[in-house]
ROTI-538336 format. One record per residue (C-alpha): x, y, z. Coordinates in steps of 0.25 Angstrom, whole numbers, padded with zeros to 4 digits, always signed. Layout:
<nodes>
XYZ
...
</nodes>
This chain:
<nodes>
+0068+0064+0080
+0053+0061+0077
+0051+0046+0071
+0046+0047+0055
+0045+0031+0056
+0048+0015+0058
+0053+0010+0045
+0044+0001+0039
+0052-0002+0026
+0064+0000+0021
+0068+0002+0006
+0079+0004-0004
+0070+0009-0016
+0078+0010-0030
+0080+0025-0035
+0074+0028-0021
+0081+0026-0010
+0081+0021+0003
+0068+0020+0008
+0064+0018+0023
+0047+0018+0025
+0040+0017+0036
+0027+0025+0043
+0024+0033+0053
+0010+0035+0057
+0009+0046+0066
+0013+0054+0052
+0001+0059+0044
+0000+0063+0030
-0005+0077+0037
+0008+0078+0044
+0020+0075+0039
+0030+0082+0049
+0037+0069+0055
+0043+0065+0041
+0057+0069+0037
+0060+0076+0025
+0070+0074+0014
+0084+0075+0016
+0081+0074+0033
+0088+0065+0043
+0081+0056+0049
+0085+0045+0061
+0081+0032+0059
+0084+0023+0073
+0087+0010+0072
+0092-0001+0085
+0097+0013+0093
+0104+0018+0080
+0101+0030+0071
+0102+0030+0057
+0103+0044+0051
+0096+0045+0036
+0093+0057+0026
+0078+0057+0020
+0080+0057+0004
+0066+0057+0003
+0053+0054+0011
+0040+0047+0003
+0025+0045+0009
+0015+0036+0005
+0002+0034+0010
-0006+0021+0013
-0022+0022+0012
-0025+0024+0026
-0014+0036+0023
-0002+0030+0031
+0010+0035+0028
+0022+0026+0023
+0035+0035+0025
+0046+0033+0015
+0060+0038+0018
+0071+0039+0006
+0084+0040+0014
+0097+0044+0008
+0106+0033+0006
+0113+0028+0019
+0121+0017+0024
+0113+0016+0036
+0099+0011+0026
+0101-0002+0029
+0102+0000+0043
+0087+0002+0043
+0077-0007+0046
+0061-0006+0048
+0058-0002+0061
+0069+0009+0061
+0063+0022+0064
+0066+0036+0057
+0065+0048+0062
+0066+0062+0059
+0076+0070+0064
</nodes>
């Protein structure tokens, strides 16, 4: 498994989704590779328990000092409001 990010936020966004979004700042906007892709699993480990999630969509924005802000739509899951920031994702 290699770690995409700690949540920072969580959201449930009307006609979006379920939004988790957090950063990661050994990924560059010149190399992407870390992130997970649309309709992966990733693992997010929580308190020595491991949720399994399917990405619906990923979305990047930039800060202007060009941070990444990683924005993950999941599929809808029961296990959603098990997260909490501080949870950590990763791709698997």
């Amino acid at each position: 498994m290699e770690l995409i990010m700690m949540i920072g936020d969580i959201a449930v966004i009307p006609e979006i989704g379920d939004v988790i979004i957090g950063n990661n700042p050994k990924i560059v906007k010149n190399d992407l590779s870390m992130l997970c892709k649309k309709g992966q699993d990733i693992i997010v480990v929580k308190e020595g328990e491991e949720l399994k999630f399917k990405v619906k969509d990923i979305r990047l924005s930039f800060t202007f000092t060009e941070k990444i802000i990683i924005n993950i739509i999941l599929e809808n899951s029961e296990d959603f409001v098990k997260l909490k920031v501080g949870d950590l994702v990763y791709k698997i």
